[in-house]
C-alpha positions as CSV (number, residue, x, y, z in Angstrom):
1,X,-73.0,-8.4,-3.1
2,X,-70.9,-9.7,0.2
3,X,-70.2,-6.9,1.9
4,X,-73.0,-5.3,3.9
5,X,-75.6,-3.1,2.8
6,X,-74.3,-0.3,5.7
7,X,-70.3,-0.7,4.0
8,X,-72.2,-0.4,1.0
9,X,-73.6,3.1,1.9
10,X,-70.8,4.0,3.5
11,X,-68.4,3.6,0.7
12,X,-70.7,5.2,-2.1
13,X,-72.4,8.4,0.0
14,X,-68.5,9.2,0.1
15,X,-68.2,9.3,-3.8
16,X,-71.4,11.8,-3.7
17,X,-71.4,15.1,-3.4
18,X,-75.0,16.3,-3.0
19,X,-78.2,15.3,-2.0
20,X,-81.7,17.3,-0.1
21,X,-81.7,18.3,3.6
22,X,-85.1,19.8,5.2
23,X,-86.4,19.6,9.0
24,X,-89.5,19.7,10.2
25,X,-89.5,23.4,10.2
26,X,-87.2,24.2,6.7
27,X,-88.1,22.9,3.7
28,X,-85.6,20.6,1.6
29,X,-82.8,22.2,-0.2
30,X,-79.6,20.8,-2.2
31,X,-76.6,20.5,-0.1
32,X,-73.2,19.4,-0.1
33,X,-72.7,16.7,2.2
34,X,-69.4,15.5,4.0
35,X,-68.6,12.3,5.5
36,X,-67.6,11.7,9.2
37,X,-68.5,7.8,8.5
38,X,-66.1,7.4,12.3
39,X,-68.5,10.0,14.2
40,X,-71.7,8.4,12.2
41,X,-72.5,12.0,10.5
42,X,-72.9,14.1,7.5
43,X,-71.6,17.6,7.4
44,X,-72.9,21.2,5.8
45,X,-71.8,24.1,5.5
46,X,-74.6,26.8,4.9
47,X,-75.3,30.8,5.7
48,X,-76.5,31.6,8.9
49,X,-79.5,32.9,7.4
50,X,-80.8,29.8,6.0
51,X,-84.2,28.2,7.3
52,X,-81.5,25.3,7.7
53,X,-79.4,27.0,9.8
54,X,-82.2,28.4,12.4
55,X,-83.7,25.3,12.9
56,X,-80.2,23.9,13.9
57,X,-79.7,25.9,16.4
58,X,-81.6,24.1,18.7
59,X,-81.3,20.7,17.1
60,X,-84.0,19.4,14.6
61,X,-85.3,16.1,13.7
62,X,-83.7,16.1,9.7
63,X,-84.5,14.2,6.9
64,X,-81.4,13.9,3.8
65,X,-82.4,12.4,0.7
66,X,-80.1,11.1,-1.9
67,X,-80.1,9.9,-5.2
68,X,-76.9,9.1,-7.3
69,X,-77.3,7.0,-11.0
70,X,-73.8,7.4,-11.0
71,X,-73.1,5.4,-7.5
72,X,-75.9,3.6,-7.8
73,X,-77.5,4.7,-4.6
74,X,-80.8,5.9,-3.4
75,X,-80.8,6.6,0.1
76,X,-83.3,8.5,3.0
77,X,-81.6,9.2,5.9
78,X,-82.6,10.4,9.1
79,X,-81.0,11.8,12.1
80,X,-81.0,15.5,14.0
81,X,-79.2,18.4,12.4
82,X,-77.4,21.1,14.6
83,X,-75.6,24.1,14.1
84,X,-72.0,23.6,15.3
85,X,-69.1,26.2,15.8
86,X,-65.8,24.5,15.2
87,X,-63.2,26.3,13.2
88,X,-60.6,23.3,13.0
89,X,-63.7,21.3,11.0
90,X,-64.4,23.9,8.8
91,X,-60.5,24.6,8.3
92,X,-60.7,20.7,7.2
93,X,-64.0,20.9,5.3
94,X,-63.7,24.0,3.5
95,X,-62.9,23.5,-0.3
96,X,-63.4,25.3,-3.7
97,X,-67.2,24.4,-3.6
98,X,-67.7,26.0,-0.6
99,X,-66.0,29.3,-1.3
100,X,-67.9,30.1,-4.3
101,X,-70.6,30.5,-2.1
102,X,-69.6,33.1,0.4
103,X,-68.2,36.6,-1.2
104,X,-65.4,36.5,1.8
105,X,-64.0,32.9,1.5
106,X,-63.5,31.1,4.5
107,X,-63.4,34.2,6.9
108,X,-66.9,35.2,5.6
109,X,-69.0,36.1,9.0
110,X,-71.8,34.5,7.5
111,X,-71.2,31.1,7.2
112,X,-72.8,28.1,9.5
113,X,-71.3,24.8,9.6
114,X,-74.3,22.0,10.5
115,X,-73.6,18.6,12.1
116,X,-76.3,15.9,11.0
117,X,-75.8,12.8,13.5
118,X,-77.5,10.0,11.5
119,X,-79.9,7.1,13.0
120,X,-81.3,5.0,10.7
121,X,-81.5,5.0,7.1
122,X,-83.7,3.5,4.4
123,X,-81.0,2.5,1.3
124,X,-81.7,0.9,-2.2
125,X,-77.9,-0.7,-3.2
126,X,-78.4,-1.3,-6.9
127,X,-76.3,-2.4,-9.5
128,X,-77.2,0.0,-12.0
129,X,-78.5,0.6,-15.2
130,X,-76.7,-2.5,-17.6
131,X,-77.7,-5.1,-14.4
132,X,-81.4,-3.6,-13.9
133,X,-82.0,-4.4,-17.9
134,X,-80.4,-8.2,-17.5
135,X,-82.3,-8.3,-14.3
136,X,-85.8,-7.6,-16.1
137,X,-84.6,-9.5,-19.2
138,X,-83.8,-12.7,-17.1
139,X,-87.0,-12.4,-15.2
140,X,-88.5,-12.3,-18.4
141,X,-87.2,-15.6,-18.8
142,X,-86.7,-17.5,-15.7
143,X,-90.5,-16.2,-14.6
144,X,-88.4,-15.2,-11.1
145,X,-88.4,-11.5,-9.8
146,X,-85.9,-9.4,-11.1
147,X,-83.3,-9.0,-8.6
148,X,-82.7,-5.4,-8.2
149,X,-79.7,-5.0,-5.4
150,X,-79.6,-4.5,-1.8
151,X,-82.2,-2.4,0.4
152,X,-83.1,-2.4,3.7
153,X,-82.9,-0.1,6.8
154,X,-79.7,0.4,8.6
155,X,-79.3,1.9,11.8
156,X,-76.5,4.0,13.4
């Protein structure tokens, strides 16, 4: 692959739609994640009950793991999660997805938009599941490690 393994995260996280957030304090959950790849950060909208959402409000050390066979990314990212009130990000966040979860739509009192600025990342790039079987069937013949992708950790 030429381009870098941080373009490469960048352009496939955007293609998924769902991976685990926890914090030290709240255990991991599925979320929907949205991209801010210009403000280096992941978006979430959740209820303000949550174990999520009271951690954030003081800003929490946060740990977001995703795994996509589809986009052929497996990614562990970390950065500090914070509850944020901002109605014009919500306005352009809010879709279908997130309205089946809140009886009142968008104007639901209950819902909690979370900020996750992200610092480093640990990423496996791969080229999926037709490459990793010619990878292991060339190493089979060439005696030479199967070459599996990119992976490394990128920092923000």
């Amino acid at each position: 692959m030429n381009t870098s393994l941080k373009e490469e995260f960048w352009d496939r996280i955007d293609d998924i739609r769902t991976g685990m957030l926890g914090t030290d304090k709240a255990r991991a959950v599925p979320m929907t994640h949205y991209v801010d790849k210009d403000a280096k950060a992941l978006w979430f909208i959740t209820a303000n009950g949550t174990d999520l959402a009271k951690t954030a409000q003081t800003g929490e050390s946060a740990e977001y793991i995703v795994i996509s066979n589809d986009e052929h990314l497996y990614a562990r990212i970390d950065g500090k999660v914070q509850a944020v009130t901002d109605p014009a990000k919500l306005d352009e966040l809010w879709n279908a997805i997130a309205g089946a979860w809140f009886e009142d739509g968008r104007q639901d009192d209950d819902i909690q938009l979370l900020r996750m600025d992200l610092s480093e990342a640990e990423v496996w790039a791969t080229g999926g599941s037709l490459s990793f079987l010619y990878q292991v069937a060339k190493a089979h013949i060439t005696d030479e490690k199967p070459d599996m992708g990119q992976h490394g950790t990128i920092r923000f």
